[in-house]
N, C-alpha and C positions, 0 to 999 in steps of 0.2 A: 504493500500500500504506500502511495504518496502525498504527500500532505504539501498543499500546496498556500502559503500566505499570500495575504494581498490580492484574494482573489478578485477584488471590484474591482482592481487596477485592471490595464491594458493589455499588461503582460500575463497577470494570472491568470486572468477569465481566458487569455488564449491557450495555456497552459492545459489549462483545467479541460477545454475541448478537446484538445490532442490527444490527452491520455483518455479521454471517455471516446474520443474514435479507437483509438489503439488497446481500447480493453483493458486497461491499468487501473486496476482499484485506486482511485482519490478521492479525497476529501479538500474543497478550497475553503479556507476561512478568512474571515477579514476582521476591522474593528471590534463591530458586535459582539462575534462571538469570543474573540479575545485578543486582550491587550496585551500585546509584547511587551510592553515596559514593566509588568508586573510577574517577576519573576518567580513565584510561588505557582502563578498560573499557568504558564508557561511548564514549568516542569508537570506540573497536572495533566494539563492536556496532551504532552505529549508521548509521556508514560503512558497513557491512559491510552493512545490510539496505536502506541508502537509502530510508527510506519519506518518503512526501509529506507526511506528519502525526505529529507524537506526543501522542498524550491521556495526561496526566501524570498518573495520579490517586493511584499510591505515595507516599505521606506517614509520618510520626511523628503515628499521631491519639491516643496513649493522656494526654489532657488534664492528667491530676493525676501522672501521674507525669515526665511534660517537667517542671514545677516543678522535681524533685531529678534528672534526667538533661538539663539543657540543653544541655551538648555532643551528647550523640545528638542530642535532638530536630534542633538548628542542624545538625548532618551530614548529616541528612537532606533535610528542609527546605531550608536555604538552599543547602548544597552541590551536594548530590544534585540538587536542579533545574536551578543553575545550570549542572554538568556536561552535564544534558541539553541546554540551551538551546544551550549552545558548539557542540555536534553537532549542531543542529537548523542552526545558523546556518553550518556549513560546505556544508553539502548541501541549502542552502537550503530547509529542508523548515519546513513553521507547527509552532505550537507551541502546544497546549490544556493551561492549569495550572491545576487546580483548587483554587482557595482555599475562604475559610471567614467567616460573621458576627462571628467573634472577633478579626478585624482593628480593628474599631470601638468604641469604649469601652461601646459594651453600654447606653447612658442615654436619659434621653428615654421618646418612645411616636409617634415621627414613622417611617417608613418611611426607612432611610439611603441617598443616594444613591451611584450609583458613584465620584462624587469627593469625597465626604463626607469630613469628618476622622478618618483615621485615627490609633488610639489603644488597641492593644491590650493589655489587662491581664494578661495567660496568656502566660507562655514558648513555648505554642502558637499562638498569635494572635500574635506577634513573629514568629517563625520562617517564619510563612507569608508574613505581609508581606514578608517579608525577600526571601523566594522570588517574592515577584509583583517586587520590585523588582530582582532579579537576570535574570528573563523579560524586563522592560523596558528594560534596560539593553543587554542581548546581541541581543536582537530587535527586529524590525518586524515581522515577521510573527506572530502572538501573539494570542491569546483570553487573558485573566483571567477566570475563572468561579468566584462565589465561593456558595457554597451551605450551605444550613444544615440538622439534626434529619434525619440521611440516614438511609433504610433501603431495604433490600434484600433478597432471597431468601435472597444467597451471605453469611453470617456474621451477625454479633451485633449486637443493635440494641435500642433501648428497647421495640418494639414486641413484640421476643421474650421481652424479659425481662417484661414487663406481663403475656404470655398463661399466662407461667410463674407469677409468683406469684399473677395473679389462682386460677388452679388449689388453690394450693396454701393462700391467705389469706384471710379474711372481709373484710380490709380493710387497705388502703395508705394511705400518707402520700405524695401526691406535688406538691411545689412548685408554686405557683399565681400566683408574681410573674415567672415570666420567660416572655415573652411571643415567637410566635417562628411557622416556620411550615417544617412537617415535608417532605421532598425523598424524594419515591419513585426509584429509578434506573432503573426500569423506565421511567418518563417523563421523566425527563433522558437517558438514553443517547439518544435518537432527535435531541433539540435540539441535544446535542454533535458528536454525527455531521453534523445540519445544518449548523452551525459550522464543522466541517473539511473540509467538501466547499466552502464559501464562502469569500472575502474581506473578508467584514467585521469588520476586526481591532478589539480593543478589552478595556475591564471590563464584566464582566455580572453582576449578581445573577441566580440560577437556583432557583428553589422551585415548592414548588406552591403553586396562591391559596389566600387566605383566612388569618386570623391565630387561632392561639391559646395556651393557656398549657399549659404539662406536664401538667397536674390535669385539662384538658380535653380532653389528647389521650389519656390515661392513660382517662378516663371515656370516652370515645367507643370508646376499642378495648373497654372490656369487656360496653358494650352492645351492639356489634355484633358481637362475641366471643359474648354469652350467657352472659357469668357473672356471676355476683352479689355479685363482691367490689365491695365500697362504698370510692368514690377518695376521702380527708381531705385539703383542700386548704390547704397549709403554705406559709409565707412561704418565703425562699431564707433568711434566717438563722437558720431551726432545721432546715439542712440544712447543716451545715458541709462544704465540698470542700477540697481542695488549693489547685487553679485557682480564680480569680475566673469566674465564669460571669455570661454578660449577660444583663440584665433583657431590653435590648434586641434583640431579632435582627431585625426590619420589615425586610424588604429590598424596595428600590424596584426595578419591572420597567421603569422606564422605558424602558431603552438598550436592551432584548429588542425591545421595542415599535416605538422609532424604528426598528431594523434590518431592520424585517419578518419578525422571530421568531416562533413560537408560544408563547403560556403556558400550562405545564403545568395539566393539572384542577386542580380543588379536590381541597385533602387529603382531605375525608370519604370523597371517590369514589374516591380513592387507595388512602385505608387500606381503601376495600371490597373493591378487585381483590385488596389483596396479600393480605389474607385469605384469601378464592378460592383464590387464587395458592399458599398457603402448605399450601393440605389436600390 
């Protein structure tokens, strides 16, 4: 059985499909039914289900506002995982944590490798590392999957909000300096389930191919969208955030590769299906 968090997110609700195509006894849970940061409950629940696997994908993802709520974010994040991991490691069961490109100082235009220097700028890029180093610390058994520009069916994503204002505006202003490379869940769930059916523990970067920038992913959904809002392509400093946001996100597939993984489509063909997918 696999126990999958965070199931209202993007990632786990597609998760949770996967394995209920593929025959895999799971169970997804989310807030409701239990709070990671309370680590009495946490061990309860998870004793209590004995599953073989937990896919961790429940996170603090709201970037700018971890900034001025760092103790949440860090309750989540760092505690919250590490309480999973403890329970993971009593009943011996692996352990799938899914990280993020904002581990990495975001510089350059080289593709980062998994043991590249970590150097995260974002109270949320902190907290995650935090959480890969609490994974590794409590485990041996353990997948690091660190993923970047996720969208999904199940909730909110850049690519919903693009189809909305492309709708509603002749034309957007969307960042053109940070370069990066968008993660369907619909083609991650299948990899990660791969992953927890196997033994090949380790960090993995997890994307779909191919690189590009906001303004180019912005412009590719609204041509393949059909609308005619025209994308104005902005540097990142006349786009003030909270969070420092990286120029860089390239993630190297190598460690997919050496383990006899598969890599996900190219985004274009990505963003085709979800389209599809979305009417």
């Amino acid at each position: 059985m696999i126990l999958v968090t965070g199931v209202n997110g993007q990632l786990g609700f597609d998760i949770v499909k996967e394995l209920n195509r593929r025959n895999i006894e799971c169970i997804g849970i989310d807030r409701a039914e239990l709070d990671i940061t309370d680590a009495n409950a946490v061990r309860q629940h998870i004793l209590k289900l004995k599953p073989e696997c937990v896919i961790h994908c429940a996170a603090y993802t709201a970037v700018d506002r971890a900034e001025d709520e760092e103790e949440a974010c860090t309750k989540v994040n760092v505690y919250g995982t590490e309480n999973i991991a403890k329970a993971c490691k009593e009943i011996d069961a692996k352990m799938i944590y899914i990280s993020t490109d904002y581990v990495f100082d975001g510089k350059g235009d080289t593709s980062f490798e998994v043991d590249g220097k970590i150097e995260p700028h974002s109270v949320y890029g902190k907290t995650k590392y935090e959480g890969e180093l609490k994974v590794k610390e409590v485990l041996d058994k353990y997948f690091i999957v660190r993923i970047s520009w996720v969208f999904g069916v199940n909730g909110n994503n850049f690519i919903k909000t693009m189809l909305r204002l492309g709708k509603e505006k002749e034309s957007l202003n969307v960042v053109c300096d940070q370069i990066g490379s968008p993660t369907y869940t619909f083609d991650l769930a299948p990899l990660l389930c791969d992953m927890a059916i196997s033994e090949k523990y380790g960090v993995y970067h997890a994307t779909n191919e191919g690189f590009c920038s906001w303004a180019e992913f912005a412009a590719e959904i609204m041509k393949k969208a059909d609308l005619g809002c025209k994308i104005n392509p902005i540097p990142t400093s006349e786009y003030p955030a909270k969070a420092e946001r990286p120029l860089n996100s390239r993630l190297s597939k190598k460690s997919l590769l050496d383990n006899g993984f598969n890599l996900l489509p190219d985004w274009k063909n990505a963003l085709e299906r979800y389209l599809i997918e979305l009417k």
